[in-house]
N, C-alpha and C positions, 0 to 999 in steps of 0.2 A: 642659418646654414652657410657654408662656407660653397664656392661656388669656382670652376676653372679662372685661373688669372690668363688675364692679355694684356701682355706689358707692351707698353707707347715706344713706341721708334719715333723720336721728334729731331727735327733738321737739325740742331745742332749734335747731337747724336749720328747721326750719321757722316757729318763730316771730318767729327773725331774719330770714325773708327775707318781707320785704315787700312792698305790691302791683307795685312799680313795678319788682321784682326778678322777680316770679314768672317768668316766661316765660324767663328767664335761668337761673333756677334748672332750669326743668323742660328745659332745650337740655343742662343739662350734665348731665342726668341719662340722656339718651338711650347706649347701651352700643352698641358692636361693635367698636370699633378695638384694643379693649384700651390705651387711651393716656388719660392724665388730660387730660379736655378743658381743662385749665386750663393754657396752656403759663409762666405765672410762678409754677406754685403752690411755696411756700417751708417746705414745713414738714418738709421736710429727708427727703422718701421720694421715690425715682426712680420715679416713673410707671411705666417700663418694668419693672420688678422689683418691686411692691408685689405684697402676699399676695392683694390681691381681687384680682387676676388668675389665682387658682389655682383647678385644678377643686373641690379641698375646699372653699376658700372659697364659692363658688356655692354647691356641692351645700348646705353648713350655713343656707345661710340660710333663711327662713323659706317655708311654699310660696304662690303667690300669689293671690291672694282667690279666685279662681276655679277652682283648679287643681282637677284630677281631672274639672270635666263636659265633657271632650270637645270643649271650645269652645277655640281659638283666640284668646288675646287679645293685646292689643299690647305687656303687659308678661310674657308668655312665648315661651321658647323650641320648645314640643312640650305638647302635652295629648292624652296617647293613652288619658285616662279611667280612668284611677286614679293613686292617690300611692304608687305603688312604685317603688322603685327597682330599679337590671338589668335594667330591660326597654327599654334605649335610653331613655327619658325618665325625666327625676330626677324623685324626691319631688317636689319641689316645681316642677316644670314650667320651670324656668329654665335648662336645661342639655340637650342631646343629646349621648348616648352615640358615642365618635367609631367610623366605621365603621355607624353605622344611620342609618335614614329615620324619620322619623316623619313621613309624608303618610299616608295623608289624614287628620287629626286626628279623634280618636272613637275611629279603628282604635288594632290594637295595633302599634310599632314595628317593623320589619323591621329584619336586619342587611342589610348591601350589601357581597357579595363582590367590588369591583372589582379584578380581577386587574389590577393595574401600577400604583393609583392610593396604593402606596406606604403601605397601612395593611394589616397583617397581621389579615382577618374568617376565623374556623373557617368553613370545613373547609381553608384555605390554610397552608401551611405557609410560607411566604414571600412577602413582596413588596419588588420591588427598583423598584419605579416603571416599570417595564417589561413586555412580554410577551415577549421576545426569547428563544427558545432559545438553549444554549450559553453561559450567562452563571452558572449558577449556579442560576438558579428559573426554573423554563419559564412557557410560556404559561398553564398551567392553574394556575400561584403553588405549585408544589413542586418540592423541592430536585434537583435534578439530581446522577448519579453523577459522580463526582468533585469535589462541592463539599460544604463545609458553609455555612449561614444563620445570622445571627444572632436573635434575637429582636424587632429591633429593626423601628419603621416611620419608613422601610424600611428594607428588609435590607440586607444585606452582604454580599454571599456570595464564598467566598474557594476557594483550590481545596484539597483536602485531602489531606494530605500518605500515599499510600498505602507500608504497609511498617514505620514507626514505632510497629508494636504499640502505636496508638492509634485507637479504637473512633470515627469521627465523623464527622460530617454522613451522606453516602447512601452510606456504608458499610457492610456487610452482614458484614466480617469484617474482621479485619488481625490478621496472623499472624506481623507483623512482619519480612516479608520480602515481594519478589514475583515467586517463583516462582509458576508456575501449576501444575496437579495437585499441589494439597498439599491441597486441600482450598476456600484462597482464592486467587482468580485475581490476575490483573496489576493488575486496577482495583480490590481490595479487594472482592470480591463472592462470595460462598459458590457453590462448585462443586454437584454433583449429586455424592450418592454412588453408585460403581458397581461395585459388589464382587463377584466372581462372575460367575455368569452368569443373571442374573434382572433383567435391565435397572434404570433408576437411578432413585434417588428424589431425593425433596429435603427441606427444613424450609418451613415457612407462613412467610413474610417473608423468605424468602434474593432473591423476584426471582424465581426460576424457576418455570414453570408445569409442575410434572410432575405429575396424578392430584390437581389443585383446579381447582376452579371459576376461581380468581383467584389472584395474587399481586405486590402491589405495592412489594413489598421492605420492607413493616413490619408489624406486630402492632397497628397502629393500627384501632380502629374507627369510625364517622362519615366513613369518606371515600371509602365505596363497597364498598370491599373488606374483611369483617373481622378479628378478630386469629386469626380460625380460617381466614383465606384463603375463607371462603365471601360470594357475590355478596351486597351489603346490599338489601333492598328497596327501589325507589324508583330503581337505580340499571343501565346498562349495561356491564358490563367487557370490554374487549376487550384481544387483544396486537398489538402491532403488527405487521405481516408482516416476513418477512425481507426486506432489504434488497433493492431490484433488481437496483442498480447492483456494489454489491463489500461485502463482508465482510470483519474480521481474524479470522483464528484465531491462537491464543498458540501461540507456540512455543520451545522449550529445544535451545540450540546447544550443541553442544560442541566447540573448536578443540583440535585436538590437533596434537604436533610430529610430524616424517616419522621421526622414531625410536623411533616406538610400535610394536610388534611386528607390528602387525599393521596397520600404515600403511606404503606406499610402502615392504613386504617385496615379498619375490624371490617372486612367486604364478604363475611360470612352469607351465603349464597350468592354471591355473585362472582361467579366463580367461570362464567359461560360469554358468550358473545352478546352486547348489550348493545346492538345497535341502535340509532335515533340521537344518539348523544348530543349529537353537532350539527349545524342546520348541513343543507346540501351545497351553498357557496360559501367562498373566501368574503372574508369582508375585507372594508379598502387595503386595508393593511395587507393582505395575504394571507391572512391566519385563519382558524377555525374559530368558531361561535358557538359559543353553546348553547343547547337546545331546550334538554329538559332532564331531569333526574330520573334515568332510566328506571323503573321500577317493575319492569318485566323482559324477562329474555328467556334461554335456557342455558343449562347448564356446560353443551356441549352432547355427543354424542352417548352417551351414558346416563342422562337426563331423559328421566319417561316420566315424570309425576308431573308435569307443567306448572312446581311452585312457584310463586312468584318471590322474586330475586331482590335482593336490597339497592338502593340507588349505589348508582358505580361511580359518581362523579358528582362534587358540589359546584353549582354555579358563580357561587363567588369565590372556590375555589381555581376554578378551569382556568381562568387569564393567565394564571400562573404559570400555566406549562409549557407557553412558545411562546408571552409578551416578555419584553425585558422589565423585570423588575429585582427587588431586593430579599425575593425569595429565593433565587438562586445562581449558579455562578455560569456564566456564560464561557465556551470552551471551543474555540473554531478549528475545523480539523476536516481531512478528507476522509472520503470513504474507498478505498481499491476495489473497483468490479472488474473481474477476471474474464475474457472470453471465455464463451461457453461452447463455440463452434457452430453455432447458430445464427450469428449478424445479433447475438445479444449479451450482455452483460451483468454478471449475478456477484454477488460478495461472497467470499468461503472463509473456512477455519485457520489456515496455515498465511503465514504473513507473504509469505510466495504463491499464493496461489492455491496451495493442497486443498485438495478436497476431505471432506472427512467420510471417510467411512466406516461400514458395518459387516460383520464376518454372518450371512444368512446362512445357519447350519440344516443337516438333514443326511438321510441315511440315503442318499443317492449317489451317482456320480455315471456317466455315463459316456459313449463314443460319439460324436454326434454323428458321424458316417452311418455305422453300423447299430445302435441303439444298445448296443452292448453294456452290461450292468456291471457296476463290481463286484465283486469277493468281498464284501464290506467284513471277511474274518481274515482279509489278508493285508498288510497293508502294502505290499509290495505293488498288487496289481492298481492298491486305491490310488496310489501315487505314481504311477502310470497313467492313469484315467485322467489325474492332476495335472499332470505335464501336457496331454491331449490336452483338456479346456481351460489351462490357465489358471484352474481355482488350487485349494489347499484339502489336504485330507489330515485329520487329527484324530487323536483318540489311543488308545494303549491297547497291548494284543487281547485279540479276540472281539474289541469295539472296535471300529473304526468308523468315522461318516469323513461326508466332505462336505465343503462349504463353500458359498463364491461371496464375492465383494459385491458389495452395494455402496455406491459411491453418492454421496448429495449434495450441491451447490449450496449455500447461506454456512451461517454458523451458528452452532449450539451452544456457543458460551460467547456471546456478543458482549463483551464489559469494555467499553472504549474508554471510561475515565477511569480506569483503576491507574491510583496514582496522582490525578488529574481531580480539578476541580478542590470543592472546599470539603465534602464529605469526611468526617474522622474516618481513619481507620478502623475502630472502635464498631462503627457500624456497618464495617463491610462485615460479610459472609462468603460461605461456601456456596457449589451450584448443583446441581441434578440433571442428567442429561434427561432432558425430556424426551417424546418422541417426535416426530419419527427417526432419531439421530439417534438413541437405546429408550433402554425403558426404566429411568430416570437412577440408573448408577451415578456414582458419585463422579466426579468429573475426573479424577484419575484413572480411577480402577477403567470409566467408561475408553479411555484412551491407550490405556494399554491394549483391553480386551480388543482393540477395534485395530491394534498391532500399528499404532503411532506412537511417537514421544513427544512430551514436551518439550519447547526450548529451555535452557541451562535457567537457572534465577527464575523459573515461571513460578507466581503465585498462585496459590487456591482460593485466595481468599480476596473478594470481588467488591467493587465497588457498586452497587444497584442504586437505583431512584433516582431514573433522568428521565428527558425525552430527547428527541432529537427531532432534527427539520433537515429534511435535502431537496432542494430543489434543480430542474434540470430540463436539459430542452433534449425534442426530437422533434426530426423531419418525417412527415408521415408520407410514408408509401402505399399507394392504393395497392398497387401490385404485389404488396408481398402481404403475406397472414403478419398481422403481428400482433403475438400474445405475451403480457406482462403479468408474471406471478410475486405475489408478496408472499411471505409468511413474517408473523413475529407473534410477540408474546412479551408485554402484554395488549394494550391499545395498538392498532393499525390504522390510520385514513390514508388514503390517497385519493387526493383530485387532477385531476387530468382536464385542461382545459378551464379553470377555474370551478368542475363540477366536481363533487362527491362520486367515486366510480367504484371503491372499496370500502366497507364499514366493518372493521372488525374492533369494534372499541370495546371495552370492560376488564375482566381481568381474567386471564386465560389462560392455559396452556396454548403451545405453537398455533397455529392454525391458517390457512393459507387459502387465498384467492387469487383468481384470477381476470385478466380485463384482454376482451379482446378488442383492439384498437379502432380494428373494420368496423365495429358494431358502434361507435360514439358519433358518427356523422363528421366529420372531420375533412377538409378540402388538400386533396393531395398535391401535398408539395411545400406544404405549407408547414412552419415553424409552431410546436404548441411547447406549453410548461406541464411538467408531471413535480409535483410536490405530495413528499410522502413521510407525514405524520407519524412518530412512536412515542409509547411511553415503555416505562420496566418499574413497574409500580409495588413489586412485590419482590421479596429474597428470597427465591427457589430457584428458579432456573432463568435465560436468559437468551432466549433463539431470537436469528433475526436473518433474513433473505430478501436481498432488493436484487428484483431485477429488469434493467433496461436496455432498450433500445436506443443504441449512440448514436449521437449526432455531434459532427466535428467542427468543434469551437477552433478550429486551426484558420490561421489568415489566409488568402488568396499568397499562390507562388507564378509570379508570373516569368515563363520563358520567352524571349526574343526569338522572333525567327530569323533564322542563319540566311544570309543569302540575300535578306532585301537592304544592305548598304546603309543600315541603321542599326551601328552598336548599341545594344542594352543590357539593361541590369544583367550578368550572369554569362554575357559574350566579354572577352578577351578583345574584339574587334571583328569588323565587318567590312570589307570593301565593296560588297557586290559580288566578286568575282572566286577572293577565296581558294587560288591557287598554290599560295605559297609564295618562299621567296623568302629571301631575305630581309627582315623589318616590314612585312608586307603578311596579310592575313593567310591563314593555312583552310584547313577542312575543321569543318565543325565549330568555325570562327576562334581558333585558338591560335596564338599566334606559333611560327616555325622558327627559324634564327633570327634572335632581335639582341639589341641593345636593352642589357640589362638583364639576361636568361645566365652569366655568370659565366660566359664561353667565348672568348675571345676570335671571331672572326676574321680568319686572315683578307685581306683583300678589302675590307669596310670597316674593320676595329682595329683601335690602336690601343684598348684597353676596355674592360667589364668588368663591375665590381656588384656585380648583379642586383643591381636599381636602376632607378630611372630619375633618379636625383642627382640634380646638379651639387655635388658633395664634390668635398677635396681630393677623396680617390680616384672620381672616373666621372665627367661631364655625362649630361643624358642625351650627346650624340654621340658618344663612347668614342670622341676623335679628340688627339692631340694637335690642335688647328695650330698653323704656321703664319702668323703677322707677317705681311711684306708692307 
């Protein structure tokens, strides 16, 4: 950095310069530019690079007749009333520390956190000149997950490479892969352990708030939260809530070929819910076990002969479907759950969110005030009655009905590896909308009629025969009902708590369960694992509905309190007092006119080049100091 010059007045200099010189002499002696006011000087040193431009340089020189009482004079920089140095004013009062205030002179220096103004002040972990989220260093001047910062003012911040079994930036682990339930997730971030069935803990700095006060993904102390995860005095931590809008959960695909024994086999009766498949625990691994070769179930609700059903599952086939092996090809990717307006979250149709709907027809239509019917021979009045309730009326003269929408969370054509994985082409297919989403149309016609479109380039032709694993945490509330519905098609398990809660295994049209949370025994407050099993074992149709209860994996945000004379992470500055003032703390700990805000102060600046670096433009006491 290049830093204000103060050039030496040495005795023989001054005896040379004579009366008719002085005032010439004392012009060139005036400092801020950092520039040899002499623009022909020849004695062979570049002004812009000379050593009294260097902050040693300053710092060594001698302190100034007056320096340490408190007073302000014209040939210093800061006099906050002693001659020490590191406390923002140098020994010898000719220099301010970059990153503090020294107003009001007398007092002692303050530092000035200005988050974005591109000088890295403690308790800030970075600054990039910016306050912008999603860049690398947030608003509050720390590092964001998926970046690392450099040290520098300002920073750098770059994104960081997760999976390269290297430990950096707002990394909490790397495990040099990224798979998820390993321990480190997709984004390089320490998992909760959840072993058993005694719900899950965590480590102080992984991020997760499981049984601490706080946890802001380090062991760091002084920044609200300390290395023991507990609230620092002085300060307020809070998490951030779960998302409104939509959620990812990580998830692990597995594409398998149609000549897997147990893919797009001869499952002639077994066509229905074949529960027992799997024992009722995870074994060490996490995964499901298999049981036994079903060889009785029903068929579903259209089943009244109680034949018995052929095996749904071979045993030394099942390892295959969530161990990793060389049966098939592993594909890690999230799943979008969409608020539901409930404090729960479900997956749906439309990549934004849409729901898919159903047009429920019928030769009604009515006021709901007055009970009033329509002219179902008129369509004038049907579509009046439409505009009343919001639904549609169709039909050509002399017919007419109306219909309302029927809207349903999950989705009817769940195909996530199309495209994806090692499956030919060759063996994809077409799908059928099953129910309750129609009554098994072809996957266009069903979308039209249901008065949606597909997006531009969408294919019909589906990629089948995978399973998938999602795993995921919530905080149980004793206080509130919480109920968790699946539907899919084909195989369904869900464990909750390392137990079996949902069995819908075999090979089946949609079908859907539900888990009410109150009823598993569960200690409120406490962190549990919901892991939920699929397969799509068959080329017909492809439904699928997860839905959960979020629990927010976001770190501890700690705020300083304004007022107790302890600047932190996200204050500007703190004196205590907080009045304002020039170079002196405002309201709400931000600071009012300072050195460095870009606004040249008459009465106290001789120059702003809005920082607080000692740079060649403007000293970070924003004064042109005068050598006598």
């Amino acid at each position: 950095m290049r830093y204000v010059k103060l050039l030496r007045i040495d005795h023989a200099l001054l005896i040379l310069c004579v009366a008719v010189l002085a005032l010439h002499c004392e012009k060139d002696q005036a400092l801020g530019t950092g520039r040899d006011n002499n623009p022909n000087d020849t004695d062979g040193t570049d002004p812009a690079t000379s050593d009294t431009d260097s902050t040693e340089y300053i710092e060594n020189l001698p302190p100034t007749e007056n320096c340490g009482d408190g007073e302000l004079n014209s040939d210093e920089a800061c006099d906050d009333g002693n001659m020490e140095d590191g406390d923002g004013c140098s020994g010898n009062c000719r220099l301010v520390q970059e990153g503090w205030s020294c107003n009001p002179p007398g007092q002692p220096c303050h530092p000035v956190a200005l988050c974005g103004d591109g000088v890295i002040i403690f308790p800030e972990q970075c600054d990039d000149s910016n306050i912008t989220r999603g860049d690398g260093c947030n608003d509050l001047c720390m590092v964001e997950v998926g970046y690392k910062c450099d040290g520098a003012s300002p920073s750098t911040c770059v994104p960081t490479v997760c999976g390269d079994n290297i430990l950096e930036g707002a990394e909490t682990c790397d495990d040099g892969n990224t798979l998820p339930a390993d321990g480190c997730d997709i984004n390089c971030q320490l998992e909760p352990v959840c072993a058993g069935t005694a719900g899950c803990t965590s480590s102080c700095g992984d991020g997760l708030i499981i049984d601490e006060e706080c946890d802001d993904g380090n062991n760091t102390s002084g920044d609200g939260c300390s290395a023991d995860c507990i609230e620092e005095p002085g300060y307020t931590c809070t998490q951030p809530d779960v998302a409104t809008g939509m959620i990812e959960v990580p998830v692990v695909y597995k594409d398998f070929s149609s000549s897997h024994p147990d893919f797009e086999r001869n499952l002639t009766g077994c066509d229905g819910i074949a529960t027992g498949m799997i024992q009722d625990e995870l074994n060490s691994a996490g995964k499901p076990v298999f049981l036994k070769e079903v060889t009785e179930g029903y068929g579903g609700e259209n089943d009244t002969d109680g034949t018995l059903k052929t095996a749904c599952g071979y045993s030394d086939a099942f390892e295959d479907w969530y161990d990793h092996s060389d049966k098939s090809a592993i594909v890690v990717s999230s799943l979008k759950l969409y608020a539901t307006g409930t404090g729960d979250f479900c997956n749906r149709w439309g990549d934004d969110g849409e729901q898919w709907q159903l047009w429920v027809w019928g030769d009604w239509c009515c006021n709901e005030s007055d009970g009033e019917w329509c002219d179902l021979t008129n369509a004038s009045n049907c579509n009046n009655c439409a505009d009343i309730y919001t639904d549609a009326c169709r039909g050509s003269a002399g017919s007419y009905c109306c219909a309302s929408i029927e809207k349903f969370d999950g989705d009817p054509f769940f195909f996530p590896l199309d495209g994806l994985g090692t499956t030919a082409t060759s063996e994809y297919g077409t799908a059928g909308t099953a129910p309750p989403y129609a009554n098994w149309q072809a996957e266009d016609v069903a979308t039209e009629e249901a008065g949606l479109a597909l997006p531009d380039g969408y294919s019909l032709s589906h990629n089948f025969h995978f399973t998938s694993e999602v795993r995921f945490w919530f905080k149980y509330d004793a206080g509130k009902q919480q109920v968790l519905t699946f539907l899919g098609d084909d195989d369904v398990w869900v464990f909750i708590n390392g137990r079996l809660e949902v069995d819908l295994g075999g090979v089946h049209i949609p079908l859907e369960s539900s888990v009410t949370i109150n009823d598993l025994g569960l200690e409120d407050g406490k962190v549990y694992e919901i892991v939920v099993f699929q397969a799509e074992r068959q080329t017909n149709g492809s439904s699928y509905k997860l839905t959960l209860s979020g629990f927010s994996t976001s770190r501890s945000e700690c705020r300083p309190v304004c007022g107790d004379g302890e600047i932190g992470i996200g204050e500007e500055c703190d004196d205590g007092v907080n009045d304002g003032g020039y170079g002196e703390c405002g309201e709400n700990c931000k600071m009012d006119e300072y050195c460095g805000d870009g606004i040249v102060q008459e009465g106290f600046e001789d120059c702003d080049d809005g920082n607080t670096l000692n740079d060649k433009t403007c000293p970070a006491s924003c004064r042109q100091i005068v050598a006598e």
